[in-house]
N, C-alpha and C positions, 0 to 999 in steps of 0.2 A: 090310238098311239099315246103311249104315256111318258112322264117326263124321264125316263130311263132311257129311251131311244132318241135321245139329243145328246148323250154323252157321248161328249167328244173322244175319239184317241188322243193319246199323249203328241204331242210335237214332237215328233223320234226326228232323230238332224238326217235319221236312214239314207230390257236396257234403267240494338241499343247505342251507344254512342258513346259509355265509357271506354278508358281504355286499361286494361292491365300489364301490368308487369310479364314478362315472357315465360318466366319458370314459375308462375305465380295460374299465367292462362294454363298451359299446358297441363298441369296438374288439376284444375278446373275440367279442361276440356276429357281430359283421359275418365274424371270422376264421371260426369255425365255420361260420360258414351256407355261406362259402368251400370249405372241408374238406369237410364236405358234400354239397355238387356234384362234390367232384372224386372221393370217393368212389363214390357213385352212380355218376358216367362212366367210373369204373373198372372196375365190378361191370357194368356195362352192354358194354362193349368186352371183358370178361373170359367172359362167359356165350358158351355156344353158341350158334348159330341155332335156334329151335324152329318150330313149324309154323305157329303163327298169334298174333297179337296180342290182346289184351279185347276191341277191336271185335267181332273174330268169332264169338267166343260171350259173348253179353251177361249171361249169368246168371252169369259168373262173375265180371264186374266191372260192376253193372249201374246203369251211369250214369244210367240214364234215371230212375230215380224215387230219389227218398230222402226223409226227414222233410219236412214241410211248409215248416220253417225254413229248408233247406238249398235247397229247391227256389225257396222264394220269392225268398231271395238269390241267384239263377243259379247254383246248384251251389258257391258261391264257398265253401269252406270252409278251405280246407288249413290255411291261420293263422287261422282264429278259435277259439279257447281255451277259449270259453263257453260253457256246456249244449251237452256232445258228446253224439255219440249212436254206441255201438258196431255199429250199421249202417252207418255208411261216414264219420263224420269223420276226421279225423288221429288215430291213438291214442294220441301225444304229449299232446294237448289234455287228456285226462284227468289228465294229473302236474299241470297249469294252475289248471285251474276248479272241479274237481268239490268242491262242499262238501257235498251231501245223497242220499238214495237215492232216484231218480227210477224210475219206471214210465210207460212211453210209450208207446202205440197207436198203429197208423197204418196207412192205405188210400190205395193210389190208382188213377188208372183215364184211358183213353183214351176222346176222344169221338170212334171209329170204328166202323163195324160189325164190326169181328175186333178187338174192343180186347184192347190188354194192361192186366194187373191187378196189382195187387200189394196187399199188407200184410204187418205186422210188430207183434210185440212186441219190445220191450228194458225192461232194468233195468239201471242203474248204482248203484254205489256210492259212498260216502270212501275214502280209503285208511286202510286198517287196517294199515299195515306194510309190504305188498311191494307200493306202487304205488293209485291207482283204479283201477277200469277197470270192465267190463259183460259184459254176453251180448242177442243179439238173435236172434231167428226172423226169417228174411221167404223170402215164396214170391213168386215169379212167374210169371205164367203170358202166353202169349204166342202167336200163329199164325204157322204156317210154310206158307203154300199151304193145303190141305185140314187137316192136321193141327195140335192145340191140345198145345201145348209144357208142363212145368209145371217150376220149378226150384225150390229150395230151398236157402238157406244160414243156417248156424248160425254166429255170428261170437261170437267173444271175444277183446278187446280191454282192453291195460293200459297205464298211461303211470305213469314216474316224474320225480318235479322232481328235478334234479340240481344245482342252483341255484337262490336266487332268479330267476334272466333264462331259467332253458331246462329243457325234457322232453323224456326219452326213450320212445318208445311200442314196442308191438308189437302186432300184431293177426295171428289165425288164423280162417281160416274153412274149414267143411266144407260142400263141395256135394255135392249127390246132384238125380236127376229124368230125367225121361222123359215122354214121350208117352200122356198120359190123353183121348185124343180124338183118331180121326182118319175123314175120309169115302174112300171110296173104298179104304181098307186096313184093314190092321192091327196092332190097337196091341202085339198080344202079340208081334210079331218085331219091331217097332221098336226101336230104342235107349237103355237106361239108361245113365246117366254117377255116376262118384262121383269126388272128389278133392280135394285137400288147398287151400288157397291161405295166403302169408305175407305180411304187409306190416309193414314199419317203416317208423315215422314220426320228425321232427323238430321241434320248435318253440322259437324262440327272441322271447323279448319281452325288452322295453327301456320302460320307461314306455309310452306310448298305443302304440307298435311292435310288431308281431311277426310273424316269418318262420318260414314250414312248410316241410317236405319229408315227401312221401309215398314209399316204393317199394311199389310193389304187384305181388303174385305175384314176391316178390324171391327165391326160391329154386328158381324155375320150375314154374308151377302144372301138373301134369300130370294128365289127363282118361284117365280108363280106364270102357272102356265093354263091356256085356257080351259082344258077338260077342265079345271078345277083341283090338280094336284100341283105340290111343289116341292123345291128340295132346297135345301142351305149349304153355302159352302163356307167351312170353315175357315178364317184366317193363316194366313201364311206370312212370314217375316225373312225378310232381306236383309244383310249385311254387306257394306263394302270398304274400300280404304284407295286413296288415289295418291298419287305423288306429282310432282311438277319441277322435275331434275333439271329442269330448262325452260327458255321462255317457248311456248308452241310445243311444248310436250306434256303430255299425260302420262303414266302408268297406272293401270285400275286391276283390283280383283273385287268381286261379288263370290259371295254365296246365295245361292236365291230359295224359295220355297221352302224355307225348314221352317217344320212343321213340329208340335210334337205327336208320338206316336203315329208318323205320317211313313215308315217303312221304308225309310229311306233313298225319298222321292226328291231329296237336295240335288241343285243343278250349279255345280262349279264353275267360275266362267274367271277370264282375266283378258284384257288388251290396253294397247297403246294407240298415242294419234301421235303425229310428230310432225310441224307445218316446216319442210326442205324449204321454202321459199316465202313471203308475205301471199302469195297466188297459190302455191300447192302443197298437200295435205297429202300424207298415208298412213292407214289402217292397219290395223290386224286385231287377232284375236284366237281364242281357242275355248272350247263348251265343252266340261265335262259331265256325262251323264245329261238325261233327257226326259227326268221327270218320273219316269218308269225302271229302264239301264240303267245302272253305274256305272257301263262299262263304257257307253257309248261316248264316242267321241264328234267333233265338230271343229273344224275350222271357218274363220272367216277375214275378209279382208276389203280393203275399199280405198277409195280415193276423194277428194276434195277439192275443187277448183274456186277460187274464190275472185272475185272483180271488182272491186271497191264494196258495195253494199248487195252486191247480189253473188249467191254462193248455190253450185249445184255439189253433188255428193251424189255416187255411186258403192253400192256392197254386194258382196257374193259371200254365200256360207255352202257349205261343201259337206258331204259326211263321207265316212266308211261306205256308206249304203249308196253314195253315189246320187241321192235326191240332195237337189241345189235347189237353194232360194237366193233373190237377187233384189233389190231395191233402187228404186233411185227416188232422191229429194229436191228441190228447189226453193229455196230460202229468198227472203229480199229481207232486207235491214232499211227502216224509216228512221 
């Protein structure tokens, strides 16, 4: 069995101390977010061809599930600042928001008969000097025809504020996993994978504004598997924009996976969080396209109960096709 039969399906739905002058920042901040992009489509036109894209093997950019938070706003994260979580927000966001040491739980799961699974721990920090940032566990597990897939990554993530208006991030993950389940074969010749991944992030805020940039697998994430073959996945980059109309509201859009020359495999996403009360929180969101479709669509939505320092969070994402994914989280604040 070679590393072409661990490629995944797509996710079909079937996350400084000076200060400036205000007209002074925002003309800063618009300039960078500028630099930015032009760097990324540099680094993007500058990288070699490699064999496959995230779509293709999802455990190692695995869009399909994340915190309950991230899921219930449509994945929308890239610029939002606010209780990150080093499972897959911007790792910029941590130079942003982080004021206390959070521990967070999470599971999720399909209502299919071969459902995929998932859960996670993480802990984050304050910055004690060089930056916050966190560590997170999550596995997934997933069916490929007869056989039951299982993956694993170990992510650590740090962001530093470089100004009042912007952070810098970086995020490292380690994957590893293989095949713990199969009918009709076997699992002991099938294939383990192990491999590095890097992402740098951006964020830039202006009063209620702020603009992210993700690179993910920016140093080209390469997959070595034990026959002795391997594959590299190319880079993919993120963009998003959030707003704060109010105190305990969000509005977020992302664009995710844009690639170049990637055939137009961009995943649209946007949602809100809006807290009704100091105790309760509601969701939503909408997915456009799924990595593969353009056309596909997605709904999602959730809740948030909060109790002084301890906070649970429920989400449901929905499609056309009628396959639902569902989440729930458990947070505690130290």
């Amino acid at each position: 069995m070679t590393a072409t039969m661990v490629r995944r399906r797509s996710d079909r739905w079937s996350g400084g101390t000076h200060r400036v002058a205000p007209a002074t920042g925002m003309r800063i901040m618009v300039m960078a977010a500028l630099l930015a992009v032009v760097v990324a489509a540099l680094c993007a036109v500058a990288l070699p061809h490699t064999a496959a894209s995230a779509e293709d093997f999802g455990f190692v950019d695995p869009f399909g599930f994340a915190d309950a938070r991230l899921m219930g706003m449509g994945y929308s994260h890239v610029a939002v600042w606010d209780a990150p979580n080093p499972l897959y927000s911007n790792p910029a966001s941590f130079g942003l928001g982080r004021e206390q040491l959070v521990l967070t739980f999470g599971a999720g799961w399909e209502d299919t008969t071969e459902a995929d699974s998932f859960k996670f721990v993480a802990v984050s920090d304050v910055d004690r000097g060089a930056g916050a940032g966190g560590f997170a566990w999550g596995q997934y597990k997933w069916h490929e025809g007869d056989a039951l897939f299982s993956g694993n990554t170990f992510n650590y993530s740090v962001g530093k504020r470089f100004a009042d208006w912007g952070a810098l991030g970086f995020g490292l993950r380690y994957l590893r996993g293989g095949v713990t389940g199969a009918v009709g074969g076997d699992p002991e010749s099938a294939p383990r994978w192990r491999g590095l991944a890097t992402d740098v992030g951006l964020m830039l805020k202006h009063s209620t504004i702020s603009l992210g940039v993700i690179a993910r697998d920016v140093t080209v994430t390469r997959l070595a598997f034990d026959d002795g073959t391997a594959v590299t996945v190319r880079p993919s980059y993120s963009a998003g924009l959030s707003l704060r109309p109010a105190s305990g509201a969000v509005l977020a859009i992302d664009a995710h996976r844009v690639a170049p020359d990637d055939g137009g495999r961009e995943i649209y996403t946007g949602g809100f969080e809006g807290w009704l009360t100091p105790h309760l929180a509601l969701r939503g969101g909408v997915i456009l396209g799924d990595g593969v479709d353009p056309e596909a669509r997605a709904y999602t939505g959730g809740i948030g109960l909060r109790f002084g320092d301890f906070e649970m969070s429920y989400a449901l994402l929905t499609s056309e096709e009628q396959i639902k994914k569902q989440c729930i989280t458990l947070t505690r604040r130290f």
